[in-house]
C-alpha positions in Angstrom: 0.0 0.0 0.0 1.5 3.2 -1.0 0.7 4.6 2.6 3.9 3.0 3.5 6.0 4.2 1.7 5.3 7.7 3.5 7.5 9.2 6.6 6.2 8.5 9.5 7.4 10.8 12.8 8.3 7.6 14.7 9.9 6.2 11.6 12.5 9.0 10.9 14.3 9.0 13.7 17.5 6.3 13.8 18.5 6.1 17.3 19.5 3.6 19.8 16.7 1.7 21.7 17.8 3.9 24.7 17.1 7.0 23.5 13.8 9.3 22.4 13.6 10.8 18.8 15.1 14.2 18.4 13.8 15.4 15.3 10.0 14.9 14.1 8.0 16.0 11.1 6.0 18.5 12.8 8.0 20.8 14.4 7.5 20.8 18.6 7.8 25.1 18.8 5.1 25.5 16.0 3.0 22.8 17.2 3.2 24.3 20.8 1.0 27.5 19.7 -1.3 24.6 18.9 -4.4 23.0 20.9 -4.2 19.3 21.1 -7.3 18.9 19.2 -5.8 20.7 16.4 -2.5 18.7 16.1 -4.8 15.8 15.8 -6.8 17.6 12.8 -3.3 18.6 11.1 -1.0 15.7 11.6 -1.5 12.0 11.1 -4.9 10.4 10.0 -7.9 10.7 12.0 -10.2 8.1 10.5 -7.2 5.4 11.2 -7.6 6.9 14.6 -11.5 6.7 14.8 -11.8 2.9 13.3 -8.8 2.0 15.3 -10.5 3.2 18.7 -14.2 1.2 17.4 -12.1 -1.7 16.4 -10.8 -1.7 20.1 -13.9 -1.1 21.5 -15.9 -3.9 20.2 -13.4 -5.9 20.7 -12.9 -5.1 24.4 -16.6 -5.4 24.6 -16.2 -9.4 23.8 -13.4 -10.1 25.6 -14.9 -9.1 28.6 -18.2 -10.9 27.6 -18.0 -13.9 29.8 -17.7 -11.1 33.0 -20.6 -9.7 32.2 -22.4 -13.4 31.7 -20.7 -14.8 34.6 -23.5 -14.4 37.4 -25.8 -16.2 34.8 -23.4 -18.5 33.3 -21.9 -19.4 36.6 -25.3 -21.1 38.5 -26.5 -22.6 34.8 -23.2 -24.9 34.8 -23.0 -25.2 38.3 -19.9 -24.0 38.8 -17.6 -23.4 42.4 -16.1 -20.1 43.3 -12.7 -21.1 41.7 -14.2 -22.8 38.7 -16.4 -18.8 38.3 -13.2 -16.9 38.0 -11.6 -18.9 36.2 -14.1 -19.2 33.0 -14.1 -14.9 33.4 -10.5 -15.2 33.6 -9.8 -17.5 31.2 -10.0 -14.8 27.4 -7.6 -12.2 29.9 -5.3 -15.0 30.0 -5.5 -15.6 26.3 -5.3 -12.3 24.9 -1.9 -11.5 27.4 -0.6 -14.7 25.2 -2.2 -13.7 22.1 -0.7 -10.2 22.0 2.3 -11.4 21.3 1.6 -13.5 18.6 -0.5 -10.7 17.0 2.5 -8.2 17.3 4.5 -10.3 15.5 1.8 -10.9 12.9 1.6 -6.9 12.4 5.1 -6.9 11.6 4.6 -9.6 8.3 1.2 -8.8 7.2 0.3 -5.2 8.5 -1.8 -3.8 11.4 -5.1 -3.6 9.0 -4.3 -7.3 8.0 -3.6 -8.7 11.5 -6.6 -6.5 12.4 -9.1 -8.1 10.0 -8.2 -11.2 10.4 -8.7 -11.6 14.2 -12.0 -9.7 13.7 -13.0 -12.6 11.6 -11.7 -15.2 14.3 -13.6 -13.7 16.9 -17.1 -13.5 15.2 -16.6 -16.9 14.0 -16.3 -18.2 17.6 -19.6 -16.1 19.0 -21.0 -18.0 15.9 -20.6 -21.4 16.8 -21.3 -20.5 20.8 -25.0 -18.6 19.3 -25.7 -21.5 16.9 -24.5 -25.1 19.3 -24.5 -23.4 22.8 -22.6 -23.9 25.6 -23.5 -26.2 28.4 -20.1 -27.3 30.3 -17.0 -25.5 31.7 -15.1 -26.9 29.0 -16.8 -25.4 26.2 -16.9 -22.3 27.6 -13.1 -22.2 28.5 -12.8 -23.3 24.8 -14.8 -20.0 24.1 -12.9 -17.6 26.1 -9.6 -18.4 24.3 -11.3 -17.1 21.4 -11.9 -14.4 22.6 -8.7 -14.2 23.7 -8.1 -12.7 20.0 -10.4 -10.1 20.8 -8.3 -8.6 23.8 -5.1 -9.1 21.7 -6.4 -6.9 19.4 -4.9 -4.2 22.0 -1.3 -5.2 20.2 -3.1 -4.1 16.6 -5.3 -0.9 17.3 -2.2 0.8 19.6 0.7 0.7 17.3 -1.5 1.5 14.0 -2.9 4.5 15.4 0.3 5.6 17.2 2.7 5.5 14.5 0.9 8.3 12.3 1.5 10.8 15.6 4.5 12.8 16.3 6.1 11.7 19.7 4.9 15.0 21.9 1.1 13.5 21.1 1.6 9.9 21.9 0.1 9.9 25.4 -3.5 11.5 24.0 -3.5 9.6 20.9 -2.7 6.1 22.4 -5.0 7.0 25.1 -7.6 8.0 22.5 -6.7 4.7 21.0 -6.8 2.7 24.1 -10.0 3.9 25.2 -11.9 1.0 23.2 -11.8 -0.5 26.8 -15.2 1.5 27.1 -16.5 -1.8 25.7 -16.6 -3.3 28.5 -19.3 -0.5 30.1 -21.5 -1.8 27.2 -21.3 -5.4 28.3 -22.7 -4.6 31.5 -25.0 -2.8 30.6 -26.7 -4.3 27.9 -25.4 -8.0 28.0 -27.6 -9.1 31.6 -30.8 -7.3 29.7 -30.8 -9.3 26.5 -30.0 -12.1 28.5 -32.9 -11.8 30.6 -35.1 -11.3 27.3 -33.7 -14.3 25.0 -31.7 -15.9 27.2 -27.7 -15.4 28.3 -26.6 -17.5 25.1 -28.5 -15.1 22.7 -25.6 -12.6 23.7 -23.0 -14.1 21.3 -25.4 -13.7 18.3 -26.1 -10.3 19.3 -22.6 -9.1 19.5 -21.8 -10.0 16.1 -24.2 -6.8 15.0 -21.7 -4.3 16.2 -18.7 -6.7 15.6 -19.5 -6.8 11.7 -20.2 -2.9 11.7 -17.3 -2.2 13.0 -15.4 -4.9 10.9 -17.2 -2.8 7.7 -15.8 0.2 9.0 -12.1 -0.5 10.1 -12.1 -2.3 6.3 -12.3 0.8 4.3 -11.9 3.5 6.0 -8.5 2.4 8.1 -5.2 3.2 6.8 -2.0 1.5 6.9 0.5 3.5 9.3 3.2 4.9 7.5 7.0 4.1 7.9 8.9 0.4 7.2 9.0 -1.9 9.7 11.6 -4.2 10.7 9.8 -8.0 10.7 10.9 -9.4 14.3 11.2 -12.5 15.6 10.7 -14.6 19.1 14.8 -14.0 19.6 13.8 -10.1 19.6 11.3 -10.4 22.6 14.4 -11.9 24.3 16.5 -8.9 23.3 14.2 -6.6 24.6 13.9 -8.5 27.8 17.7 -7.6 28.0 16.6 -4.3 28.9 15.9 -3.8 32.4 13.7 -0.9 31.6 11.6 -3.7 29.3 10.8 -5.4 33.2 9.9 -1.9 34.8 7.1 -1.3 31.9 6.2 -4.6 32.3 5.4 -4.3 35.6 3.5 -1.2 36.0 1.0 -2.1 33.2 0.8 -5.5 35.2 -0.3 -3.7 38.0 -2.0 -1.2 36.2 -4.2 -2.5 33.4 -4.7 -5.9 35.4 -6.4 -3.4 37.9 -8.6 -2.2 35.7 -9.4 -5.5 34.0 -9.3 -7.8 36.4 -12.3 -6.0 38.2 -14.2 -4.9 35.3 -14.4 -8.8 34.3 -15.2 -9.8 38.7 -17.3 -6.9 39.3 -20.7 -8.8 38.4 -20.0 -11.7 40.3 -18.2 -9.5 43.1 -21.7 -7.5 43.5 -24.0 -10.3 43.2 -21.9 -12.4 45.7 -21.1 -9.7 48.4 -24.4 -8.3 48.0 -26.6 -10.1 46.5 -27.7 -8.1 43.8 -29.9 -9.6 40.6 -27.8 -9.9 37.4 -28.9 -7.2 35.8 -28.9 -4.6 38.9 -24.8 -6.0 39.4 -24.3 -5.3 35.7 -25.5 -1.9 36.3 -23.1 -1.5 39.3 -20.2 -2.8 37.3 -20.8 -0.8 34.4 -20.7 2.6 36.5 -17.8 1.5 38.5 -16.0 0.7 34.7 -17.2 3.6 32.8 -14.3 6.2 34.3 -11.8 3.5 34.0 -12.5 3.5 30.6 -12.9 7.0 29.9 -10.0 7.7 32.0 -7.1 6.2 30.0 -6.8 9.0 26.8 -7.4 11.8 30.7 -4.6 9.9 31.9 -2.3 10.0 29.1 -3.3 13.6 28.6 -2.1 14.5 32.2 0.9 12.8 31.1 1.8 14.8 28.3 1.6 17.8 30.6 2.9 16.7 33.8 5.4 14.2 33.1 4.1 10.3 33.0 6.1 9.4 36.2 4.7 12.2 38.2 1.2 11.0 36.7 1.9 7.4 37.3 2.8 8.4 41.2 -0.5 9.6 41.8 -2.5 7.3 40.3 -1.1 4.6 42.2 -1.6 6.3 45.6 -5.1 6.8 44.9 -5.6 2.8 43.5 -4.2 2.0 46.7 -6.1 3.9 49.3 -9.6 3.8 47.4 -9.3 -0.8 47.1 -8.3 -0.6 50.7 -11.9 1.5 51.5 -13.6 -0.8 49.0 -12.2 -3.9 50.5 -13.2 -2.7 54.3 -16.7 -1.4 53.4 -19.7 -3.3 53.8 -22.1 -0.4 52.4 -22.9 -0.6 48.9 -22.8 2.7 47.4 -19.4 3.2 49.5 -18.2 0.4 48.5 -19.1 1.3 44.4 -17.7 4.7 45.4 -14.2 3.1 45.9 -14.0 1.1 43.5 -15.3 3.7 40.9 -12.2 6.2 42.3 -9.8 2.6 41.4 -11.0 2.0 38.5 -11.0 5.6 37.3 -7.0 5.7 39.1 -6.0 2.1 36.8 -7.7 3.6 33.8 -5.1 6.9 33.8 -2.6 4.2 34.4 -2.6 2.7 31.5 -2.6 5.9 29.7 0.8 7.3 31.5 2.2 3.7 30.7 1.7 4.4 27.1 3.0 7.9 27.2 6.4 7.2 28.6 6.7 4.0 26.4 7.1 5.6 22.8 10.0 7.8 24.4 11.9 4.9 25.9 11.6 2.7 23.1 10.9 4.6 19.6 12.6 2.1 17.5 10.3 -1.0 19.4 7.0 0.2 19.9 5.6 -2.4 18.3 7.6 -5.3 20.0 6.9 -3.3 23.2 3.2 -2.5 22.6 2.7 -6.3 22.6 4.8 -7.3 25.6 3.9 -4.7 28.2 0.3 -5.6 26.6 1.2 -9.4 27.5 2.1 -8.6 31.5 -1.2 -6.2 31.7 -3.3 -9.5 30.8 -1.3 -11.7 32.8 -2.1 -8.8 35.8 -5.9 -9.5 34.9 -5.8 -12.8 35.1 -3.8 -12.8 38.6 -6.2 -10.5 39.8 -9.5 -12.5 38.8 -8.2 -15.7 39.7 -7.0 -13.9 43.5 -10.7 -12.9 44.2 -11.7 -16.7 43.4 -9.1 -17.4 45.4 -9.9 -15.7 48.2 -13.5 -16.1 48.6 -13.1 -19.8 48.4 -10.6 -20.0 51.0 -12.4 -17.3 53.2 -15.6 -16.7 52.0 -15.1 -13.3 51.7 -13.5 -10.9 48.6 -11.6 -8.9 51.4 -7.9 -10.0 51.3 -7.9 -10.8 47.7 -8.4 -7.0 47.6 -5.9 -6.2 50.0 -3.6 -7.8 47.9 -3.8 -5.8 45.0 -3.6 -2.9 47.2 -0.1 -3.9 48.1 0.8 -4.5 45.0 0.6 -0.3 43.9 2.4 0.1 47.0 4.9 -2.1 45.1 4.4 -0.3 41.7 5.0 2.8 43.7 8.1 1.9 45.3 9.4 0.9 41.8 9.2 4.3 40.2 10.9 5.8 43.4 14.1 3.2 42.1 13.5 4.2 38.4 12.9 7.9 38.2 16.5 10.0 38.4 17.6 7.1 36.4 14.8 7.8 33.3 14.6 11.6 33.8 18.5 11.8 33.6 19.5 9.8 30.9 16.5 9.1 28.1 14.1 10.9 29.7 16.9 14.2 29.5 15.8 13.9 25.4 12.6 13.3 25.0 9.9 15.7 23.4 7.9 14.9 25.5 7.5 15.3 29.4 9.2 12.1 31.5 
């Protein structure tokens, strides 16, 4: 496609994986009399950035389908507190793996390939599950690695988007990007009602409507980014793993989006469990403790941008803290959907400062980076999911489960007080953009 053969900011630049791109298309002092909204309008392409964000959004929407399900799917199979967190657990667990695999696809057949293609995966698979059912634990697992290949399409929708910006805009654009998670609000909300009007297996065949719109959409009117890129292989993972900086990311998007994922897919079972809420009513309490999660990731990068994504980062992880440490201790409802609303919000801007300091520290591997730090998130949601199963079957309660993860952004904050002279004096010194 002759969109390729085009300069891309990100692609210019020729530096070691160490550093952040000195020179860029769009000149930073002109572009600073500029709002953000109109260095979106004048650089890049905004209807790659539009499809890419729908694209992400439906797909978010069906990986986190069996979360949504999982007070109505969980009694129908008869299934144990364990055996409940892992079936919702089971596509975050997938897609972490998936990611990977995707990433590298991008690099051989393209983002709007790779992107296509999984698209057609996934609707095949809420296909089969409409049309034959599913009526053990099994064949619901079997589902949820499908859609596995929805939640990896996080390693497709990022990178295409990203690569058409200028490095000073990657935090709002890949949070623009990024907030596809919004899909998961719609689960919530709408998935327990058509349930409760056709039954909860009727939701597959429903979500293919939006899934072939968008699939209609991100066809023609996404572009492939600009800029050639190097075709890597498994041995490059490893090289990037070299890089202790590779671990760090790693580990706050681990912390960080397996916050915000790993409740979004417990929170129905969490609020019909601790307090007995009707499907439908815990949908609607999930949804409004997602929805600023969601929203908050393209705030968060945003903040980022302006204040620095390490700064940003530090804040966001106090708040996560202190706000699952009142969620865990309340036993009100509405005090306890406070908290975890003020989280989930916190996780959401996150993942956004993740992906604004990302581009600077690796330029040349965004891609390869994009998939890995994309890998530990899942593998976060996973933990986190499985940890609440965990610890209600042991105790009978979601408390220390909770607490847990509450120590662990104690542990993500302690990690940027090791990290952040180091960044801010050596990459971070040439960045663009704020460190």
């Amino acid at each position: 496609m002759s969109s390729r053969a085009e300069t891309s900011p990100l692609a210019t630049v020729s530096l070691p994986a160490a550093t952040c791109p000195v020179e860029s298309a769009e000149p930073a002092p002109t572009d600073a009399a500029l709002s953000v909204s109109q260095q979106l309008r004048r650089t890049g392409h905004w209807p790659t950035l539009a499809t890419s964000f729908l694209y992400f959004d439906v797909s978010f929407m069906v990986w986190t389908m069996l979360g949504a399900l999982g007070a109505l799917i969980a009694p129908a199979l008869g299934l144990t507190s364990e055996q409940k967190f892992l079936m919702v657990s089971t596509p975050i667990l997938a897609g972490a793996v998936l990611r990977i695999a995707l990433s590298l696809l991008v690099d051989r057949i393209g983002t709007k390939n790779t992107g296509l293609l999984a698209q057609i995966a996934v609707m095949c698979g809420l296909l089969m599950a409409w049309q034959f059912g599913l009526s053990t634990l099994g064949q619901t697992l079997v589902l949820g690695l499908v859609l596995g290949v929805a939640g990896a399409s996080f390693a497709v929708a990022l990178p295409q988007a990203g690569r058409w910006y200028p490095p000073h805009l990657q935090g709002v654009v890949l949070g623009l990007a990024g907030a596809g998670n919004i899909g998961v609000v719609i689960d919530h909300l709408l998935a327990p009602r058509i349930a409760a009007t056709w039954g909860w297996q009727a939701v597959f065949g429903a979500a293919l409507i939006p899934l072939g719109i968008a699939f209609l959409l991100y066809a023609y009117f996404a572009k492939e980014p600009p800029g050639v890129v190097k075709r890597k292989q498994l041995s490059d993972y490893v090289r990037v793993l070299r890089e202790r900086d590779a671990h760090w990311f790693c580990f706050f998007y681990t912390i960080s989006f397996g916050g915000f994922v790993g409740l979004a897919t417990a929170f129905a079972l969490y609020f019909k469990d601790a307090f007995g809420l009707k499907p439908v009513h815990a949908g609607e309490m999930a949804a409004f403790c997602t929805l600023i999660g969601a929203l908050g990731r393209p705030l968060g990068g945003a903040l980022a941008d302006r204040l620095g994504g390490i700064r940003s980062l530090g804040v966001f992880y106090s708040v996560a803290a202190g706000a699952l440490v009142v969620a865990a201790l309340s036993s009100n409802l509405w005090l306890c959907g406070a908290a975890f609303f003020i989280a989930s919000g916190a996780f959401g801007m996150c993942n956004g400062s993740v992906f604004q300091l990302l581009p600077q520290r690796f330029p040349k591997d965004i891609n390869l980076m994009t998939g890995l730090v994309g890998c530990g998130g899942g593998l976060g949601g996973f933990g986190l999911g499985m940890l609440f199963g965990f610890s209600h079957a042991q105790t009978g309660s979601y408390t220390s489960g909770i607490l847990l993860f509450a120590g662990l952004c104690v542990l993500a904050l302690a990690g940027l007080g090791l990290v952040k002279f180091r960044w801010r004096n050596t990459w971070g010194a040439m960045c663009l953009a704020r460190v």
